[in-house]
N, C-alpha and C positions, 0 to 999 in steps of 0.2 A: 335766337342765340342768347347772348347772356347782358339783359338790361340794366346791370348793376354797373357800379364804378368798378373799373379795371386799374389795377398797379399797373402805375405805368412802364415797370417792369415787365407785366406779360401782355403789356401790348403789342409787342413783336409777333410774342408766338400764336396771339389770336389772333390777328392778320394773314401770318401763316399756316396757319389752321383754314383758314377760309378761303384761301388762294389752292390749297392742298386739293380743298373740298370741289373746288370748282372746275379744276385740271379733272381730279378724275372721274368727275360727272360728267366732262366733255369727251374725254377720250372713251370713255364706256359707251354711253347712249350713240355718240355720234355713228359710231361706225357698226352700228346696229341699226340706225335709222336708213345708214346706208345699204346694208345690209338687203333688209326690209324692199326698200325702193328697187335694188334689182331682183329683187326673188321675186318681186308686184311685175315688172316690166315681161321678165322673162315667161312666167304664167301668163300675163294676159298678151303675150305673144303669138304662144302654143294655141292650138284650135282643141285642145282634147281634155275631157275632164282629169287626166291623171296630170294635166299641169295646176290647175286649180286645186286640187287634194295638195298637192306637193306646195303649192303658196301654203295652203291650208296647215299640213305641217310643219314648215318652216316658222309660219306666223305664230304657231305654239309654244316651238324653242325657243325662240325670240324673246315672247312674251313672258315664259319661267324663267330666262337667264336675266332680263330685264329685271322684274321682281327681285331675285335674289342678287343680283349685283348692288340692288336699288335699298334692301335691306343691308345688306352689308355696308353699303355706305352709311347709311344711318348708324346703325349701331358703329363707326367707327367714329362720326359725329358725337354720340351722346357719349363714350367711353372720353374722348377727348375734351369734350366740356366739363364734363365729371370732373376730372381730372387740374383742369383750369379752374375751375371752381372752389376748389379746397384750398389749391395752392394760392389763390388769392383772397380766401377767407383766412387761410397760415398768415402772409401779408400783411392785412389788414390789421389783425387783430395782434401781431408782434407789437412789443413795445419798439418805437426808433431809439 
């Protein structure tokens, strides 16, 4: 994140930035992990390979929506630090 001295005025908002980040990493992965665990269960329940293809596929979409969820948070991350960064370089460098 951002190693520099923070105005203590957007210390708020990077705490909630980071509280932001963490919610929706939890609600995204988790319920994909769970996701995941029953489509695992159900396949290796079936005795037939078309339950195994079907994990097989499942675990694909999983994997792209993972990825792409997993970028878009990033890039929501770095637009957001961006963002905190000027305005505490603006901040800093105002005369008081």
């Amino acid at each position: 994140m951002i190693n520099a001295f923070i105005h203590p005025g957007l210390q708020k908002q990077l705490a909630a930035h980071r509280r932001l980040l963490r919610w929706l990493s939890l609600l995204i992965f988790l319920p994909m992990a769970g996701m995941m665990v029953f489509a695992m269960a159900m396949a290796l329940h079936g005795d037939t390979l078309g339950d195994l293809l079907l994990l097989a596929l499942i675990g694909g979409i999983v994997l792209l929506m993972v990825v792409s969820l997993g970028g878009l948070l990033w890039w929501l991350d770095h637009w957001t630090t961006r963002r905190l960064i000027d305005a505490n370089r603006l901040l800093l460098e105002s005369p008081q």
